[in-house]
C-alpha positions as CSV (number, residue, x, y, z in Angstrom):
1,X,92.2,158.0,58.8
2,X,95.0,158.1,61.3
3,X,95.7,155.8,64.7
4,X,97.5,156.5,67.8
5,X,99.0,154.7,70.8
6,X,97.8,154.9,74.2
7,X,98.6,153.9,78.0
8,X,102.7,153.6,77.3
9,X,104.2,156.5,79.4
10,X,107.3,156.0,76.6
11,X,105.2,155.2,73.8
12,X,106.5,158.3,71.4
13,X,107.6,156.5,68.3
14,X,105.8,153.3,68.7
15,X,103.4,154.3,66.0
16,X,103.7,156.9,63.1
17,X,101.2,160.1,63.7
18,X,100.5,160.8,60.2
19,X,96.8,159.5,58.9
20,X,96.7,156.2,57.0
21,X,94.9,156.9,53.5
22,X,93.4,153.9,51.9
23,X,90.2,153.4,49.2
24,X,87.6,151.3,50.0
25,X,87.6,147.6,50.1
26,X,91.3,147.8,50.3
27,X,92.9,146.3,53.3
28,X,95.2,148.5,55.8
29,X,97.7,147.5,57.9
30,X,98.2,149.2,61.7
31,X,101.8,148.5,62.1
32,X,103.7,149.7,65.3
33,X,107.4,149.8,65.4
34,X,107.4,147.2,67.6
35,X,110.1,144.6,66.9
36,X,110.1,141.4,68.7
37,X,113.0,139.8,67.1
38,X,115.6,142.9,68.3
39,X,113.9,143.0,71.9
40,X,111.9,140.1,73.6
41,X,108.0,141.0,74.0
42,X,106.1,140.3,76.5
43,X,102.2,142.0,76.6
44,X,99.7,141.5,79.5
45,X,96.7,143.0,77.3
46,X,96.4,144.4,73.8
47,X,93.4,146.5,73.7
48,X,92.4,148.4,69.8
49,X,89.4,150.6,69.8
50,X,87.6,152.5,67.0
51,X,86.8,155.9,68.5
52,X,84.8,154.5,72.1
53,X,84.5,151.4,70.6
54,X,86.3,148.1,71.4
55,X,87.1,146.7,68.4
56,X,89.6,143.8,69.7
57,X,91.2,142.9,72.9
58,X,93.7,140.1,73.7
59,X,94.6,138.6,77.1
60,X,94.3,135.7,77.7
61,X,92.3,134.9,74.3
62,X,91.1,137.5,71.8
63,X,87.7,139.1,72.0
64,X,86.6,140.9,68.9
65,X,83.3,143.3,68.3
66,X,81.0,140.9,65.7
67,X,81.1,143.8,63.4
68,X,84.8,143.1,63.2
69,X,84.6,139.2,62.5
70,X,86.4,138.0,59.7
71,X,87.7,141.6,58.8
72,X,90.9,142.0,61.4
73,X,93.8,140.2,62.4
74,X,96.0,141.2,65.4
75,X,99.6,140.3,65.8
76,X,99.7,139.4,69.7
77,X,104.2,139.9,68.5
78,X,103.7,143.0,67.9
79,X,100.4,145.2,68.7
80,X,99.7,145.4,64.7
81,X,96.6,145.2,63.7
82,X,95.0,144.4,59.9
83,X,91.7,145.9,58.6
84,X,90.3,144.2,55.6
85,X,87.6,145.0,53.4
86,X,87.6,148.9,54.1
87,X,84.5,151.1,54.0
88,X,83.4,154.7,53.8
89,X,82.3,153.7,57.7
90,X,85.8,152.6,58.9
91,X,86.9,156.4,58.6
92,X,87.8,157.3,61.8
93,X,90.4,157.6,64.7
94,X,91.9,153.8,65.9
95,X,93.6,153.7,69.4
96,X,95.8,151.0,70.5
97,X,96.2,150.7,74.6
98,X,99.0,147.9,75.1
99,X,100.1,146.8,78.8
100,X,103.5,146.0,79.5
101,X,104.2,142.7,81.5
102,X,106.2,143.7,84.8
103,X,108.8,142.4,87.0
104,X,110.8,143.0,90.3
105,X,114.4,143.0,91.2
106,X,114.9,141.2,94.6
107,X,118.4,141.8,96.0
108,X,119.4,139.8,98.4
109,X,122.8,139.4,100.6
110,X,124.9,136.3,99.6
111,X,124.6,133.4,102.5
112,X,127.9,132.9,104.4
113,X,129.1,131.8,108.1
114,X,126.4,128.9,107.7
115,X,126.7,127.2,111.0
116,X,125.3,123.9,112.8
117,X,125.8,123.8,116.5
118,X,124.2,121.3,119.2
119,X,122.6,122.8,122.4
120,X,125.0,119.9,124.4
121,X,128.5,118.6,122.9
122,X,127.7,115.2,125.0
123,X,124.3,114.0,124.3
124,X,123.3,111.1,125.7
125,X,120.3,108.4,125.2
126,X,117.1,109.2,126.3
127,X,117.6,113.0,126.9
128,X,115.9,115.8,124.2
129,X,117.9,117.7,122.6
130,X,118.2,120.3,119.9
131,X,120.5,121.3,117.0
132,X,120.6,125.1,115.4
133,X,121.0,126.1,111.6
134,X,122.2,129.4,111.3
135,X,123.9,131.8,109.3
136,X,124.6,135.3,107.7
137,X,123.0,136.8,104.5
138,X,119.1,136.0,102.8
139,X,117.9,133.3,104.6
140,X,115.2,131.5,102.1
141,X,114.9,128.2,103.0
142,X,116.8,125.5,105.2
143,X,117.2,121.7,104.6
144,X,118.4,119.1,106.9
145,X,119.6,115.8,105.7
146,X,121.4,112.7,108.1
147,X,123.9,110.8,106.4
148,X,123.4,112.4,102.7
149,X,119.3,111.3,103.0
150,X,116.3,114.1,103.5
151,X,115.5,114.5,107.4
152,X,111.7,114.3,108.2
153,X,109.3,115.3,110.6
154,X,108.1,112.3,112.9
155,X,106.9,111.4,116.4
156,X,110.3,111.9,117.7
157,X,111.8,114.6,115.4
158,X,110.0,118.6,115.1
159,X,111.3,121.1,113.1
160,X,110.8,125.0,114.7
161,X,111.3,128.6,113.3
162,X,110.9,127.8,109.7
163,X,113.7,124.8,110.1
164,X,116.2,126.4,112.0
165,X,115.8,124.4,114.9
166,X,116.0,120.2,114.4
167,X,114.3,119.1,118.0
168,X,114.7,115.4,119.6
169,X,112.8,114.9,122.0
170,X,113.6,111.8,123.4
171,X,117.5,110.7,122.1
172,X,118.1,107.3,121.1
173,X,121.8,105.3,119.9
174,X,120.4,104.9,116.1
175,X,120.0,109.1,116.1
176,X,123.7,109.1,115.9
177,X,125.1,110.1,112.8
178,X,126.4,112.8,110.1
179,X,123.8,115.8,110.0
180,X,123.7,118.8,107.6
181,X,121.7,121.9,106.9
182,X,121.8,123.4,103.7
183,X,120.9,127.5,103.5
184,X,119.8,128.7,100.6
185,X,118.4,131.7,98.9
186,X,117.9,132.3,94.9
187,X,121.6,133.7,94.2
188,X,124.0,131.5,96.5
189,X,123.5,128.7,99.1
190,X,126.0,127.2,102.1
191,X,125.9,124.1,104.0
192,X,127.2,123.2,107.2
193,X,127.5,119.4,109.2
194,X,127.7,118.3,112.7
195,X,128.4,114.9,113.7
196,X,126.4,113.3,116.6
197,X,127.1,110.8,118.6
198,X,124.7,109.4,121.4
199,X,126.0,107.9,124.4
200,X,123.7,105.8,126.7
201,X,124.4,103.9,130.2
202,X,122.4,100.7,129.6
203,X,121.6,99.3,126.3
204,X,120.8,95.4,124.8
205,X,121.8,93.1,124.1
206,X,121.0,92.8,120.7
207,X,122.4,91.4,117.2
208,X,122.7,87.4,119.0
209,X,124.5,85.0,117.3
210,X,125.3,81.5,118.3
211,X,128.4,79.7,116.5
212,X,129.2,76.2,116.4
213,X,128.9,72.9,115.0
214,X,125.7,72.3,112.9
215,X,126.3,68.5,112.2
216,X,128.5,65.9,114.8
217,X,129.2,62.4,114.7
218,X,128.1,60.4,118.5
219,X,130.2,59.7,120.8
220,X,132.0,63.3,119.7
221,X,131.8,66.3,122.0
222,X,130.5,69.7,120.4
223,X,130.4,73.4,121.8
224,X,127.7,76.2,121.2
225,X,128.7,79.5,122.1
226,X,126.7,82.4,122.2
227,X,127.2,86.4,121.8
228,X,125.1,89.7,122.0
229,X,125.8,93.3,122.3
230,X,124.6,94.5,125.5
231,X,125.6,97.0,128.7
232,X,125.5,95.4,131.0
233,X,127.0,92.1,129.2
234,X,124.8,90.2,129.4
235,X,123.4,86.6,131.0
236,X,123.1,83.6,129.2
237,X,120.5,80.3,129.2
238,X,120.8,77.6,126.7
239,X,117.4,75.9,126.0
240,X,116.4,72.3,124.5
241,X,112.9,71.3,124.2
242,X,111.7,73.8,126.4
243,X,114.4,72.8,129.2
244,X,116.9,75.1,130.3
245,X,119.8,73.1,130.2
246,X,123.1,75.4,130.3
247,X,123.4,79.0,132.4
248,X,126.2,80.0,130.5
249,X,127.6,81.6,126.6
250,X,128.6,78.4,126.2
251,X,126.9,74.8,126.1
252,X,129.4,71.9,125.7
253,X,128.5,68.6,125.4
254,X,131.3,66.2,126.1
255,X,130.2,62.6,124.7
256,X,127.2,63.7,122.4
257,X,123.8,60.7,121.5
258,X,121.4,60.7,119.0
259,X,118.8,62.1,121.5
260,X,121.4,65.1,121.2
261,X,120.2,66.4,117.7
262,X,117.8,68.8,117.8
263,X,117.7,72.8,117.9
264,X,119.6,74.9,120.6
265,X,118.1,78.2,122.0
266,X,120.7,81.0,123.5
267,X,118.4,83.3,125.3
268,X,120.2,86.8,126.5
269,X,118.9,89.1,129.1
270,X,120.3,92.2,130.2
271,X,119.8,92.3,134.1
272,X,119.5,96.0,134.2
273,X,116.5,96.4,131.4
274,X,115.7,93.3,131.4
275,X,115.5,92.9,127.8
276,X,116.3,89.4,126.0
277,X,117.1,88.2,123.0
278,X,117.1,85.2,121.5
279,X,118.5,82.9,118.6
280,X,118.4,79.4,117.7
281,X,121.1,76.5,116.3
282,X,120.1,73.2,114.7
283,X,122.7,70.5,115.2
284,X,122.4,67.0,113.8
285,X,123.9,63.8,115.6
286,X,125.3,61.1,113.0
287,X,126.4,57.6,113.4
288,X,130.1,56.8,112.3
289,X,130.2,54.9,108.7
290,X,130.6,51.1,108.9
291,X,134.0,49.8,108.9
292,X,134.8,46.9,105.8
293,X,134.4,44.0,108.1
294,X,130.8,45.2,109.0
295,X,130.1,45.9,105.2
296,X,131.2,42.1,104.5
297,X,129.5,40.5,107.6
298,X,126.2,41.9,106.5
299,X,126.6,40.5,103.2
300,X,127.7,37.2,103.8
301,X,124.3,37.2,106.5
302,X,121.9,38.3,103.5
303,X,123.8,36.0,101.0
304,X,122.9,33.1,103.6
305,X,119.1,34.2,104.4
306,X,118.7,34.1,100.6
307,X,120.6,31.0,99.7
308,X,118.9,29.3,103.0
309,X,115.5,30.7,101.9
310,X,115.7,29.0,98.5
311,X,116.9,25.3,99.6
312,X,114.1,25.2,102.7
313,X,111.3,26.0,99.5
314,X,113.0,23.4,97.1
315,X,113.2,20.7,99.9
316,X,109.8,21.4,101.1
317,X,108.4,20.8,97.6
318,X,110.6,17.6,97.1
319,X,109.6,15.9,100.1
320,X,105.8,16.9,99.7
321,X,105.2,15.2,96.8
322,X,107.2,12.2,97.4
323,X,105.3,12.2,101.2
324,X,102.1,14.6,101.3
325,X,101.7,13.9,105.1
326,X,105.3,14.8,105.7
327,X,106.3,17.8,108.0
328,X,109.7,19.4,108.2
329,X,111.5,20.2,111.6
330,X,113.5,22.3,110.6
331,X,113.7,26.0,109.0
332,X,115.7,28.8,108.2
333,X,115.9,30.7,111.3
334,X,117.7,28.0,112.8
335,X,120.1,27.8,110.3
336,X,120.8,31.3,110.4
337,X,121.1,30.8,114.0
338,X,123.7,28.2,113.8
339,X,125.5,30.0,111.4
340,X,125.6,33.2,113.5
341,X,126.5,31.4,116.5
342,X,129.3,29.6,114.7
């Protein structure tokens, strides 16, 4: 009985070439010299045949002839394959055809002279505009980021030539910022940033704020005065219940009512676009705290409605049972009268 290997162009010494003796029902063992713990395997196929005949193959799972069931096991580690159960009909020539896995060496150039430039140095709001990622060496793959965050595609940004161009096509003040391209290919990678800042003629007004006092005491003056970001600066109305009542940042109100609490609308425009903005400031009118004499003049008043209130029942009862037909004259509200008067 003897075996051989087939399909390797270096396959000399994989397998011994003298014949393999063995009696019957012993069990034989096809070993090649195959060692996978000195070098790494790593096998497509493993294909072992008995003369023409398939008698195992292994790729992706192991097929084996049903003749063979139960009677080999192969070593996917090695190639090796065990017989088991030998008979006079197993007496033959065994072939082994095992396929390599193969790989390819890529070289590629190291990336250098990465570069970000801007097709204007001055670009200004509303204009398109385009910025360029290049650079020397293996050019795999190119990634823009603004301010340390992924860029993405969207209705006003378009990537061309596999990323190398970043296209704006219509420029506004919030595409200002830090941008970078990162180049990179499987052995080295470069990154380069360009910082762009927008310029525009008109713009605004926005971020509005209105400071001032939230809570006065009447007869006090307060002052609202109102703010916005805008180019032209721009022009201010101050509204009250629908009521333009002020055409200037600041309302003012010099001897303030109760009528005066309420909430305050700043409306901005800017006269070139314009756009508005608005924002809105409650105030609250209070009336002054009661001096001491106040606090003891109402007192002594409630003291007497009470006191009064109890002597007008008491007579009443008194004189109606000594006189059932009896009416009185007189009653509390003209004693508290009297007493207010004096």
């Amino acid at each position: 009985m003897s075996y051989c290997l087939l399909g390797l162009t270096s396959g000399a010494g994989v397998l011994p070439h003298d014949p393999v003796d063995a009696a019957v029902g012993d069990t034989v063992m096809f070993t090649t010299s195959l060692d996978p713990t000195q070098t790494p395997l790593s096998f497509t196929s493993i294909l072992w045949k008995f003369g023409s005949k398939d008698i195992i193959t292994s790729a992706d799972t192991n097929i084996t002839a049903p003749e063979y069931e139960d009677r080999i096991t192969l070593f996917v580690s090695t190639g090796s394959l065990q017989l088991r159960n030998v008979t006079m009909s197993d007496a033959g020539e065994y072939n082994v055809t095992i396929t390599m896995k193969q790989t390819t060496l890529r070289v590629r150039y190291m990336i250098s002279d990465a570069l970000v430039s801007s097709s204007t140095q001055l670009p200004e709001e509303g204009t398109s505009l385009n910025v360029t990622c290049d650079a020397s060496g293996s050019v795999s793959t190119r990634e823009w980021m603004k301010n340390g965050s992924p860029l993405n595609s969207s209705e006003n940004i378009m990537f061309y030539h596999q990323n190398q161009v970043l296209s704006f096509i219509s420029l506004s003040r919030k595409d200002s910022g830090r941008y970078s391209c990162n180049i990179s290919n499987p052995v080295s990678s470069q990154e380069d940033t360009h910082y762009m800042v927008v310029t525009c003629m008109y713009y605004g007004p926005e971020n509005i704020e209105i400071s001032g006092s939230k809570e006065v005491q009447v007869q006090t003056a307060f002052r609202l005065s109102c703010s916005a970001e805008s180019v032209p600066a721009a022009s201010y109305v101050w509204i009250k219940n629908g009521t333009i009542i002020a055409d200037s940042f600041e309302f003012t109100e010099n001897l303030s009512e109760l009528s005066d609490s309420g909430e305050y609308i700043c409306r901005a425009t800017n006269d070139i676009t314009m756009n508005t903005s608005e924002a809105s400031h409650m105030v609250l009118i209070t009336a002054p705290p009661l001096s001491a004499g106040a606090i003891a003049g109402i007192t002594i008043a409630c003291l007497v409605v009470v006191v009064g209130l109890l002597l007008e029942e008491s007579l009443f009862i008194n004189i109606s049972k000594s006189s059932p037909s009896f009416t009185p004259v007189f009653n509390i509200s003209n004693m508290i009268n009297n007493y207010t008067d004096t």
